[in-house]
C-alpha positions as CSV (number, residue, x, y, z in Angstrom):
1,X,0.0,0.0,0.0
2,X,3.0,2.2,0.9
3,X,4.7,1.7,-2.2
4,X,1.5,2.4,-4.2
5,X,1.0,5.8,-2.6
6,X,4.5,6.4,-3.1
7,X,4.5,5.9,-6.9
8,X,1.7,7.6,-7.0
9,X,3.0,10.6,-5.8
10,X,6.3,10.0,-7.6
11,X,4.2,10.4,-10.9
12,X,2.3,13.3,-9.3
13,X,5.6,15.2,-8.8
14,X,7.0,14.4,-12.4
15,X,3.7,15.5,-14.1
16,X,4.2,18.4,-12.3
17,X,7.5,19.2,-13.2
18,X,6.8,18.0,-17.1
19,X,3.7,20.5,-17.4
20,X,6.1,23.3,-15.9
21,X,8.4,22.4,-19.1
22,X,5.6,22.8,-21.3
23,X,3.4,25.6,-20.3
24,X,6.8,27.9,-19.7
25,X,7.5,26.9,-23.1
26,X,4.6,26.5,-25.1
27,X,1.8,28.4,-23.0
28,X,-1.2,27.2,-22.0
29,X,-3.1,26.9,-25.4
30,X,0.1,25.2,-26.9
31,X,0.8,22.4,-24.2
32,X,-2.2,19.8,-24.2
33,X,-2.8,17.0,-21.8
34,X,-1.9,14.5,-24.2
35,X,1.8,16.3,-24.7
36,X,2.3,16.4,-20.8
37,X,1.5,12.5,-20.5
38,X,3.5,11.9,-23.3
39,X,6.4,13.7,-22.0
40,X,6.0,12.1,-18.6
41,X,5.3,8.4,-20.0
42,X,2.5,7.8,-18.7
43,X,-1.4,7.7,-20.1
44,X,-3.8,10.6,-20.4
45,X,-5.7,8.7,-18.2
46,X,-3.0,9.2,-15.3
47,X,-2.9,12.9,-15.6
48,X,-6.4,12.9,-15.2
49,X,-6.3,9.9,-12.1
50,X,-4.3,13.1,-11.0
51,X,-5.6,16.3,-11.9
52,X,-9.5,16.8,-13.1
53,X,-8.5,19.0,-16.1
54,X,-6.1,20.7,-18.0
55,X,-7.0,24.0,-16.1
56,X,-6.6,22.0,-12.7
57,X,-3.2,20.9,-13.7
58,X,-1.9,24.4,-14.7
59,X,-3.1,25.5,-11.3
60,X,-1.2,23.1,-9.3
61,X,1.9,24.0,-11.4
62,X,1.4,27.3,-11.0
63,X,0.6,27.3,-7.3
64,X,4.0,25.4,-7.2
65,X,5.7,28.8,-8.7
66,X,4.0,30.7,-6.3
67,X,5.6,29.0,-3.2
68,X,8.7,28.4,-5.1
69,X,8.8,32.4,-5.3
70,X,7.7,32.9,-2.0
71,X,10.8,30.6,-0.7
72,X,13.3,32.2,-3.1
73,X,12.3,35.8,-1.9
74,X,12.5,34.8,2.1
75,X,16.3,33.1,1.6
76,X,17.0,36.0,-0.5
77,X,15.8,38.6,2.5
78,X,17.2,36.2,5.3
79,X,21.0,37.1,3.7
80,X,20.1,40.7,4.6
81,X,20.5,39.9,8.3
82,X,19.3,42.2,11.1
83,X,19.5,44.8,8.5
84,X,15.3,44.7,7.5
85,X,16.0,47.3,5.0
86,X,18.5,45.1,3.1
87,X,16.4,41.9,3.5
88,X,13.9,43.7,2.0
89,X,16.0,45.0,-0.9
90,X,17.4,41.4,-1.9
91,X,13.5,40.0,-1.6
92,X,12.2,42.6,-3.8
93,X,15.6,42.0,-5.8
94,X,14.9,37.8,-6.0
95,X,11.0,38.4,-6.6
96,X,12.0,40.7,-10.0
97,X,14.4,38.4,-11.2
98,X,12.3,35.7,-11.1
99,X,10.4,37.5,-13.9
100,X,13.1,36.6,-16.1
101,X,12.6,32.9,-15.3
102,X,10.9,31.6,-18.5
103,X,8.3,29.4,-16.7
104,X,7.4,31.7,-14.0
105,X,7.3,34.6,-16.9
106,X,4.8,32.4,-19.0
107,X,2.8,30.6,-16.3
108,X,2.5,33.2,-13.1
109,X,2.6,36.7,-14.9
110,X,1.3,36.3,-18.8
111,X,-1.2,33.0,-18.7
112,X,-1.5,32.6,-14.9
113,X,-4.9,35.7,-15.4
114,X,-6.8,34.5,-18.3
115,X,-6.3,31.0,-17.4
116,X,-7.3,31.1,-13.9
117,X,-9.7,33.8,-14.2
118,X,-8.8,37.5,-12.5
119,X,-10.3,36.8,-9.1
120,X,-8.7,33.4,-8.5
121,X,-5.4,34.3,-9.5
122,X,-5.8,37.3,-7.5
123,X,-6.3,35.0,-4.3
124,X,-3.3,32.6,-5.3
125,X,-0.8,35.6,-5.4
126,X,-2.5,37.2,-2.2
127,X,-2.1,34.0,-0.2
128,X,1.3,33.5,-1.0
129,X,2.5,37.0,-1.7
130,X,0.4,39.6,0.5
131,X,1.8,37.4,4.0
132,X,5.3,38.0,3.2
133,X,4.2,41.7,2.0
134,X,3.0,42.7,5.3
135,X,5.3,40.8,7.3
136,X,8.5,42.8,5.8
137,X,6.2,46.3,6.3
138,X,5.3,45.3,10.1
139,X,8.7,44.0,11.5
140,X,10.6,47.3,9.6
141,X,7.6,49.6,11.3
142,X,8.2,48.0,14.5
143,X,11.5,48.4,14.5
144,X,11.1,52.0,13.5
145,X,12.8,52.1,10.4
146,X,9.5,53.1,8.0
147,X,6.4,54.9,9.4
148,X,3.6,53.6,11.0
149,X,0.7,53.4,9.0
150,X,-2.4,51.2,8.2
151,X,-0.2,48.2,6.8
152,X,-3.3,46.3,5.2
153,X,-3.5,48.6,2.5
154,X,0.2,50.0,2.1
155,X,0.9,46.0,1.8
156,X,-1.7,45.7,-1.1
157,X,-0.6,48.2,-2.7
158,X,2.9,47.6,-2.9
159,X,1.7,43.6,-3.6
160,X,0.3,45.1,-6.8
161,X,3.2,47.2,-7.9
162,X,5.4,44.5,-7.2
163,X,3.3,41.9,-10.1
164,X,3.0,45.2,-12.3
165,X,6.9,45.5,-12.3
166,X,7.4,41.6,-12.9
167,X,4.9,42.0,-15.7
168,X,6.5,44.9,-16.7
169,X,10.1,42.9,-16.7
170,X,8.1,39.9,-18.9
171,X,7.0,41.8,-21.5
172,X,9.7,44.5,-22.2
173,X,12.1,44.0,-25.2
174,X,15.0,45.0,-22.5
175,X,14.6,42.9,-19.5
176,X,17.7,44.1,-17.9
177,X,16.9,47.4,-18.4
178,X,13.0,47.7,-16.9
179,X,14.2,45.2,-13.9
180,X,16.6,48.1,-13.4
181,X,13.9,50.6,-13.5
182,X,11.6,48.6,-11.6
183,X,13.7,47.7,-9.1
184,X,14.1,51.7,-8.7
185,X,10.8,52.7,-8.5
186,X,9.9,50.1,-5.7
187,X,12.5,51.1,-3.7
188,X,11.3,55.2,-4.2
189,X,8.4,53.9,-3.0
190,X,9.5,52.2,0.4
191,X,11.6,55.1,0.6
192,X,8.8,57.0,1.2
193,X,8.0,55.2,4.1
194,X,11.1,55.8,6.1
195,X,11.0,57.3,9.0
């Protein structure tokens, strides 16, 4: 029974992983469900033993880039040290460079909305993003370094500027150049918090 869970969850994970490969490169419309079990070797009906739909599997995958992101940007913050101002510089700096990551480009920032629909893409990116958000804007308020204000909606709004500037990153010609600019004009903005 063990080893049936086990290889079920084995094929879980590479289905996973294989539909990552495919949507970052093909998109959505251009990876189908027969491609995914192809490339994982095993049978449509498998993906489907798995994952209800096509839609249902580019969720999971994409909730996997979520928490993915949300990991990368608290061991990029954690090098920062005491220093909250620097941890949150390097997690703003690891969220923006993820939008050059072709998978997360393709799947969280230019399919991730029209495939999941506005409002539940909105509540993937809040549960994973708006936490972390408001955590880094409470613990540098309470430690005096940026004002006290309302955090709720200082941490949705800078939530939102920070998917604007990764969709901003994905879609310019230059991505060097706007992750530069981006990078900027968050900071001007957590700036203006400082006390």
């Amino acid at each position: 029974m063990r080893r049936q869970a086990d290889r079920s969850e084995a094929t879980k994970s590479e289905l996973l992983r294989v539909a990552r490969e495919l949507f970052g490169e093909h998109g959505y419309e251009g990876a189908s469900i027969e491609d995914v079990a192809d490339a994982a070797g095993v049978t449509k009906g498998a993906v489907y033993h798995h994952f209800a739909s096509k839609r249902d599997l580019f969720q999971a995958v994409f909730e996997h880039l979520e928490q993915e992101l949300c990991d990368s940007v608290i061991a990029a913050a954690a090098n920062g040290g005491a220093d909250i101002l620097e941890g949150m510089r390097l997690g703003v700096r690891a969220f923006l460079d993820s939008a050059g990551d072709r998978a997360c480009r393709r799947i969280v920032l230019i399919d991730g909305p029209s495939v999941l629909g506005w409002e539940t893409w909105r509540e993937i990116d809040e549960r994973y993003g708006f936490s972390i958000v408001k955590g880094s804007l409470e613990a540098a308020m309470a430690a005096g370094v940026l004002k006290r204000t309302p955090v709720d909606p200082v941490a949705h709004l800078f939530l939102a500027a920070l998917s604007e500037a990764a969709i901003q990153i994905a879609r310019a010609e230059d991505p060097d150049a706007a992750r530069a600019e981006m990078n900027d004009a968050l900071w001007t903005m957590i700036e203006s918090l400082r006390i």
